[in-house]
N, C-alpha and C positions, 0 to 999 in steps of 0.2 A: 515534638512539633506537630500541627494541627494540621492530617492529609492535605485538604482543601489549602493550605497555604501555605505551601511549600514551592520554594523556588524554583524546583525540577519541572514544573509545572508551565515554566515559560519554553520552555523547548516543546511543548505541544505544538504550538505556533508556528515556531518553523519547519516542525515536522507536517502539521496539517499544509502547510506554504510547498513545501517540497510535493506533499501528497498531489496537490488543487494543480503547481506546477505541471508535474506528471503527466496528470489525468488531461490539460488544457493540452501540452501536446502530442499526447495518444492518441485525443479523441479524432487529430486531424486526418489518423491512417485508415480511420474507421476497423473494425475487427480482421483484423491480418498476424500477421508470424510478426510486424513491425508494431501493431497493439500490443500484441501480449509480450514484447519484449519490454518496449517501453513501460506499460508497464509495472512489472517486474523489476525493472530498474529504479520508478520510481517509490513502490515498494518497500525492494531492499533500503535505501535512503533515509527514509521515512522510518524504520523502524531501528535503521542506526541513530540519528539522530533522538528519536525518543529514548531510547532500552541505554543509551549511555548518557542523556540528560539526568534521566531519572536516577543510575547506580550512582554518580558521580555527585550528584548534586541534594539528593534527598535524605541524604541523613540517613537511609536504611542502613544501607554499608559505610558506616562512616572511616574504617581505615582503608577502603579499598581503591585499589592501583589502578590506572587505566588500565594497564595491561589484562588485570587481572575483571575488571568490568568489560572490556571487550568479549573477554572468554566465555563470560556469564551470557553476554548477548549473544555468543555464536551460539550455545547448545540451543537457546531458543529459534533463531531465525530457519531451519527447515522447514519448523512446526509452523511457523508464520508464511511463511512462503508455498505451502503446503494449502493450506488453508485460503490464500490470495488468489494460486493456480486454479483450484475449483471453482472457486468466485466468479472468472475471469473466463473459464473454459463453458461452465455454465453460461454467459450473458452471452459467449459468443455464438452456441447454440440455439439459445432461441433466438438469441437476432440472425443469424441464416434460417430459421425456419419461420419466423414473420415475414422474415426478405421473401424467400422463394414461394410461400403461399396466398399472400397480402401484397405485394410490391410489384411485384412479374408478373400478376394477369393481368391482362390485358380487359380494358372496358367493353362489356358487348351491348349490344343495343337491343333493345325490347321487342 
């Protein structure tokens, strides 16, 4: 079967849906412990629903068990979640340091 047309391929969608979800309600904590839980949460979600759309659905593993595609997904998700954290730890850094050197001062006058 032709990558490009492959029905595993519709679970993007709701993974990107859960991702956009996520992100729409993270972004209202603005960068906090309740950002990067969120999302993390929606994250993990997001790459459950992809990593077992794809085992279950795409013909690679064609006798494979849920069970046994769940498994497949765990060894992956540290590495992805791994990978997310950085992501996330980074934007959070430089947005407190645009905040605190761009935002806080104060206007002076000429």
């Amino acid at each position: 079967m032709n990558l490009w047309q492959n029905i595993s391929y519709f679970g993007v969608i709701f993974a990107y849906g859960a991702m956009w979800l996520g992100g729409f309600l993270s972004a209202k904590n603005k960068p906090s412990i309740y950002f990067l839980t969120g999302s993390m949460i929606s994250t993990t979600i997001t790459f459950v629903i992809s990593t077992q759309t794809y085992n279950l659905l795409s013909g690679t593993f064609p006798n494979i068990t849920i069970r046994e595609s769940i498994q497949t997904g765990w060894e992956y998700l540290p590495q992805s979640l791994t990978y997310t954290m950085s992501y996330l730890l980074a934007y959070w850094g430089i947005h407190s340091l645009f905040k605190s050197q761009f935002v806080s001062q104060k206007a002076t006058s000429l």
